[in-house]
C-alpha positions as CSV (number, residue, x, y, z in Angstrom):
1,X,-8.4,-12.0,0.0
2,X,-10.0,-8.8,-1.1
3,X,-13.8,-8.2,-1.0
4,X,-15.6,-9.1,-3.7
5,X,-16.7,-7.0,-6.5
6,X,-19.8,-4.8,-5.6
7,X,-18.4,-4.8,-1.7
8,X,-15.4,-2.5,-2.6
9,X,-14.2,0.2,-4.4
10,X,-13.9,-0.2,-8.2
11,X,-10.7,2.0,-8.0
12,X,-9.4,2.3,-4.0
13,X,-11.1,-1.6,-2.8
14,X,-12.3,0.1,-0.2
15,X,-15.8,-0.8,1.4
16,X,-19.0,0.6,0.1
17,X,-21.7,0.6,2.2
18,X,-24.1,-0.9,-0.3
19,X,-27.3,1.6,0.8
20,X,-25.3,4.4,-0.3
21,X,-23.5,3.3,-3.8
22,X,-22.1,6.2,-5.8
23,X,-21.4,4.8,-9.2
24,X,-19.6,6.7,-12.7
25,X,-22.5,7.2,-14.4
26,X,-26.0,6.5,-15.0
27,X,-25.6,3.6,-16.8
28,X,-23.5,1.8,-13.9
29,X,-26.4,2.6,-11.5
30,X,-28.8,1.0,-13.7
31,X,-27.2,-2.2,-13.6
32,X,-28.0,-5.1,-11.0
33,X,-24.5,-5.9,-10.2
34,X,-22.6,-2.9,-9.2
35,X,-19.5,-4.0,-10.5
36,X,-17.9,-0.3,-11.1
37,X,-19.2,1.4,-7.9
38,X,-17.1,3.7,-6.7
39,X,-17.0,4.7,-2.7
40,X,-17.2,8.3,-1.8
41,X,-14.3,9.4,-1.4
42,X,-13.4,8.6,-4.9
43,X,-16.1,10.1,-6.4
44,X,-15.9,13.1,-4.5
45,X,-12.0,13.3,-5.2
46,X,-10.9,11.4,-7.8
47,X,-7.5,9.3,-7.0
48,X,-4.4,10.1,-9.8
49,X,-4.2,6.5,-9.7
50,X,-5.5,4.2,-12.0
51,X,-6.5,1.4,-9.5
52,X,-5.4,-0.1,-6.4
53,X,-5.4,-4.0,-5.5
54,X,-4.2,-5.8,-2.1
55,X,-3.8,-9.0,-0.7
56,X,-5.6,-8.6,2.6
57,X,-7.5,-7.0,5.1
58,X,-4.8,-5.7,8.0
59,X,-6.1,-7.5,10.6
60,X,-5.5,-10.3,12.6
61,X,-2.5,-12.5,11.5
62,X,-1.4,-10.4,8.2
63,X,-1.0,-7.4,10.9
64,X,0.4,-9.7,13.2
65,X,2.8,-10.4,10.0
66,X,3.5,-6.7,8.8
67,X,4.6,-6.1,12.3
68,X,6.7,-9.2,12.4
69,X,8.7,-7.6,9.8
70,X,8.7,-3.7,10.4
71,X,9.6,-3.6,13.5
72,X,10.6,-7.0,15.1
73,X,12.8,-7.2,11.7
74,X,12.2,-10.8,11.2
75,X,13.4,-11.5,7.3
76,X,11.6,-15.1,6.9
77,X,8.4,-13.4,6.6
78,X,9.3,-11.2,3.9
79,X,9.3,-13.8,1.4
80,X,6.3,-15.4,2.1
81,X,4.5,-11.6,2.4
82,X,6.1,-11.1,-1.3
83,X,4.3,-13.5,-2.1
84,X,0.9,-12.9,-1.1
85,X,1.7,-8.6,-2.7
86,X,2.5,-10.7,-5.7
87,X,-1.1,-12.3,-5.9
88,X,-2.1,-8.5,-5.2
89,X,-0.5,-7.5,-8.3
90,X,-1.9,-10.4,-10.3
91,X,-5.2,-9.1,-10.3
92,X,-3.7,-6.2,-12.4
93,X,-2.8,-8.4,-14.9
94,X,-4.5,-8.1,-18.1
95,X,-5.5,-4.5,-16.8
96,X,-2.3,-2.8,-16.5
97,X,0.2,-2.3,-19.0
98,X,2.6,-4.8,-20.0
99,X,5.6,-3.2,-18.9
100,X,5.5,-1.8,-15.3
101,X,8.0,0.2,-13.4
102,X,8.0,-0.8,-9.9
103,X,8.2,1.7,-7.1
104,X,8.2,1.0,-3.4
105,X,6.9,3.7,-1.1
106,X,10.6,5.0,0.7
107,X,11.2,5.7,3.6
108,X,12.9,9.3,4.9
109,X,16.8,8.4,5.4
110,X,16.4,9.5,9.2
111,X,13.6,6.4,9.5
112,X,15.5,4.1,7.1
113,X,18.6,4.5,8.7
114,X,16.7,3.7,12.2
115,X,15.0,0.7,11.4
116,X,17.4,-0.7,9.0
117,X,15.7,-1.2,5.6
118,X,12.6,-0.4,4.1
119,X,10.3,-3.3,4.4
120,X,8.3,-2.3,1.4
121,X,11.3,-2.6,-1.1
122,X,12.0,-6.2,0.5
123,X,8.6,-6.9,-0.4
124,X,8.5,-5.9,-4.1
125,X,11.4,-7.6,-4.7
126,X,10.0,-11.2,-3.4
127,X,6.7,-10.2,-5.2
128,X,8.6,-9.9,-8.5
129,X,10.7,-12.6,-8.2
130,X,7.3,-14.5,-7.7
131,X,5.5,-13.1,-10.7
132,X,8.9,-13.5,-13.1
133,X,7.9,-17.1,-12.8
134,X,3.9,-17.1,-12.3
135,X,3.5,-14.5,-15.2
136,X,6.6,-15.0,-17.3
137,X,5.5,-12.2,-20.1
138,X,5.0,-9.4,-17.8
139,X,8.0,-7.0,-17.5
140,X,8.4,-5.5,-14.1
141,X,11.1,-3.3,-13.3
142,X,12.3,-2.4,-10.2
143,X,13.6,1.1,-9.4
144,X,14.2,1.9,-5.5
145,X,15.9,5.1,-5.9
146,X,13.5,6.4,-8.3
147,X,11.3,8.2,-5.0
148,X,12.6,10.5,-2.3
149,X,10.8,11.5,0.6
150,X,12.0,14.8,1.4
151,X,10.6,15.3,4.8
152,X,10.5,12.9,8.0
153,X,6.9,12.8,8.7
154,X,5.2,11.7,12.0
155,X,3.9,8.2,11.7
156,X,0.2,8.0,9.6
157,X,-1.4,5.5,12.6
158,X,-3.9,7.5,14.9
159,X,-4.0,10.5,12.1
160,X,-7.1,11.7,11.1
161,X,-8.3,11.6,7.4
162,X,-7.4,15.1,7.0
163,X,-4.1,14.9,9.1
164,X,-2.9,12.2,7.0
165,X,-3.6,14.4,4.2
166,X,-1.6,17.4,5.5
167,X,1.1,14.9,7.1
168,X,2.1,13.5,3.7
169,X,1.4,17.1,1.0
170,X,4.6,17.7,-0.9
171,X,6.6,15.1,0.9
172,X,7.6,13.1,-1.9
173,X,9.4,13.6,-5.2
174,X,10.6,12.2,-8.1
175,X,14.8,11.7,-8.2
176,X,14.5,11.5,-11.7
177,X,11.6,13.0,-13.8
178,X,12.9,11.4,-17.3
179,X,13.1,8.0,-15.8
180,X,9.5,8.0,-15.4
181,X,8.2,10.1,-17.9
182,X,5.8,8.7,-20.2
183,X,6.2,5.6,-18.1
184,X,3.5,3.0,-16.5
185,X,4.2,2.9,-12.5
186,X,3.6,0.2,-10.3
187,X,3.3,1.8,-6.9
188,X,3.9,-0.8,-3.6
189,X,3.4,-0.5,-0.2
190,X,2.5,-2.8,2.6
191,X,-1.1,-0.4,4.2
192,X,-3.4,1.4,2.3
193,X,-5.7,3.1,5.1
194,X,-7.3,6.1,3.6
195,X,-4.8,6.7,0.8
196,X,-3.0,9.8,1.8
197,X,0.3,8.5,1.1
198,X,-0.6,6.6,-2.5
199,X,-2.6,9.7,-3.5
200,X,0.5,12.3,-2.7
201,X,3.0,9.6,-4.7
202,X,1.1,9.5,-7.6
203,X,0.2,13.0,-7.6
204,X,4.1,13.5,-7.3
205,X,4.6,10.7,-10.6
206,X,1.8,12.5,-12.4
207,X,3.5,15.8,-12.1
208,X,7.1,14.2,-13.2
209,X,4.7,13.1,-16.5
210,X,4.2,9.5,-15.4
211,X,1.9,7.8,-17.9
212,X,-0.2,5.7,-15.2
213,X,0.0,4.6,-11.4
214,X,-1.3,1.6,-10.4
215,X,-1.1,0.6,-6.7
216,X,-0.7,-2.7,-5.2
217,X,-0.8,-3.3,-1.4
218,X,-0.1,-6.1,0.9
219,X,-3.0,-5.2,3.2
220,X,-5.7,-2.5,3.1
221,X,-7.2,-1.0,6.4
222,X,-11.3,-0.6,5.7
223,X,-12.5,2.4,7.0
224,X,-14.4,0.5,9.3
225,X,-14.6,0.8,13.4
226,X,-12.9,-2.3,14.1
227,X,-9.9,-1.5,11.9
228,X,-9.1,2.0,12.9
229,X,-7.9,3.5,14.6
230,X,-4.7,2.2,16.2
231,X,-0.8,3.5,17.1
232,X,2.1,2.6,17.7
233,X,4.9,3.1,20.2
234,X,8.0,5.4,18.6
235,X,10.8,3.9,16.5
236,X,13.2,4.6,19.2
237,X,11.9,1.5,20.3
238,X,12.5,-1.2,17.7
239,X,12.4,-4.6,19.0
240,X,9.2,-4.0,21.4
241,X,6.3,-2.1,19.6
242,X,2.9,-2.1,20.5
243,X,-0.2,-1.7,18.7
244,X,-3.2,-0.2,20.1
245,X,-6.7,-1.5,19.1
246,X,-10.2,-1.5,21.1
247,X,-8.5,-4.5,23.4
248,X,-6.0,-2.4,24.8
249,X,-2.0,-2.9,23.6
250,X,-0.4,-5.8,22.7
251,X,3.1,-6.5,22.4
252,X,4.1,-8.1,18.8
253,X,7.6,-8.7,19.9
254,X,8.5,-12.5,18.5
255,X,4.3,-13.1,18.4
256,X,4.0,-15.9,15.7
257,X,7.2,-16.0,13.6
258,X,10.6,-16.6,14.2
259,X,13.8,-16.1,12.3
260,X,17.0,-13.7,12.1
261,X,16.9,-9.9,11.5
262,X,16.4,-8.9,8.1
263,X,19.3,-7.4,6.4
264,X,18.7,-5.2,3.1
């Protein structure tokens, strides 16, 4: 679950290192419980989102999991994942507006078309399903189409801060400006590591006259030593991926769950 409040990041949930608190103003410094501390990063460069929640650290089992589906395509997961991004989204609730449009980070065609789907679309569909019935009153809306990434970019893992930064800058657009303008987003995806990709999404919804972006994550990578870095073998071969972490590689092929290929 995600650290507690006065550990993270009031608006990313990243990790503050608590000698070193940067916090809005001078009144939120006064304060004993550092509720609205913000890391540095976000006070350096402000994030065009509003806020962003997640489920998880990506680590262990729930990377295990995100694996599982991305590239061994195994589709029982997916529902159960949905679930856990809709307690994600929960924590919104009662922040965020009432009425949400739902967009899941795409995929370039080239990449979609190679693996199949685009796990992160799977996923907000469970996680709305899931909060149709746990949150009854809150309208979410789901619009797939609604992004395009124009460019086939090299994978985020093993970038840099800064390459991530460069890797991702006027990659995505909006299909359709009116269908978001004025409009409260709800941006999914299954990582958040630095925030490169969320940060260029929502600067693209912000320029298309988006009202708000709120993000919501299955997992969120902390900055820390033991979570970065890592890679990945290419997508040319699905079925046997590896991860790379201070252990060495490990193969993720068929590692926990079982089930059929997904199909969306």
């Amino acid at each position: 679950m995600p650290l507690p409040a006065g550990e993270s990041c009031a608006l990313c949930g990243d990790r503050i290192d608590r000698s070193s608190l940067d916090f809005p103003d001078k009144k939120a410094a006064s304060q004993a419980y550092p509720a609205q501390a913000h890391c540095r990063a976000c006070s350096m460069a402000p994030p065009p989102f509003e806020r962003a929640v997640f489920y998880g650290l990506y680590r262990g089992r729930m990377r295990e999991a995100i694996h599982a589906l991305k590239y061994d395509r195994i589709s029982p997961a997916a529902k159960r994942m949905g679930g856990m991004l809709a307690e994600a989204v929960a924590q919104l609730y009662g922040h965020a507006p009432d009425e949400l449009l739902v967009l899941p980070v795409p995929l370039h065609r080239r990449r979609h078309a190679t693996r199949g789907f685009n796990q992160t679309r799977l996923l907000a569909r469970h996680a709305i399903a899931a909060l149709r019935k746990s949150h009854p009153r809150w309208k979410l809306t789901l619009a797939p189409r609604t992004l395009i990434r124009t460019r086939d970019t090299v994978s985020q893992a093993g970038l840099t801060p800064r390459q991530r930064r460069i890797n991702v800058r006027a990659v995505f657009r909006v299909s359709a400006p009116e269908a978001v303008k004025g409009k409260h987003i709800l941006l999914v995806d299954d990582i958040l590591t630095t925030g490169a990709t969320v940060r260029a999404v929502a600067m693209a919804l912000k320029r298309a006259e988006a009202e708000s972006v709120w993000v919501a994550t299955l997992a969120r990578a902390r900055r820390d030593r033991d979570d970065l870095p890592f890679s990945y073998a290419s997508e040319s071969s699905i079925g046997r991926p590896f991860m790379q972490d201070g252990a060495g590689p490990m193969e993720t092929a068929g590692m926990f769950l079982s089930g059929s290929p997904s199909s969306t």
